[in-house]
C-alpha positions, 0 to 999 in steps of 0.5 A: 860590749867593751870597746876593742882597743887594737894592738896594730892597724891595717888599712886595705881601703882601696886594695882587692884580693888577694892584697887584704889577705896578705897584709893582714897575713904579715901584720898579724905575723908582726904582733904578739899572740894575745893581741889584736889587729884591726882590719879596714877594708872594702873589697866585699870578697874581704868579707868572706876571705878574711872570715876563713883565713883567720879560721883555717889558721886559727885566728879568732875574729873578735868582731866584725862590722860592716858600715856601708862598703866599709869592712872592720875586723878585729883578729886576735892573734892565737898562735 
């Protein structure tokens, strides 16, 4: 699999719900559709949150990885 470079970064390490939603909320809303934001968190609600955020507003998640408490999301912005 090719690398994902991503267009912007978030870093919620340290930072519980609901501040992983709303910051990627207002990063994703600061880029470009077509590019990609990744997402650093590691709240283990962010998991799941962010999954059905990106669903329910119509984001694809390109990749996800989790590496010990450490969540990396890659979202595509689609709209």
């Amino acid at each position: 699999m090719e690398e994902i470079v991503p267009d912007e970064e978030v870093d919620c390490v340290g930072l519980y719900c609901p501040m992983p939603i709303s910051m990627t909320k207002e990063a994703i809303d600061g880029i470009k559709v077509g590019q990609v934001l990744k997402v650093v968190a590691d709240d283990p609600a962010a998991e799941e949150d962010i999954k059905r955020w990106a669903k329910r507003t119509g984001h694809e998640v390109l990749k996800f990885e989790k590496e010990g408490a450490i969540l990396t999301f890659y979202i595509k912005r689609m709209n």
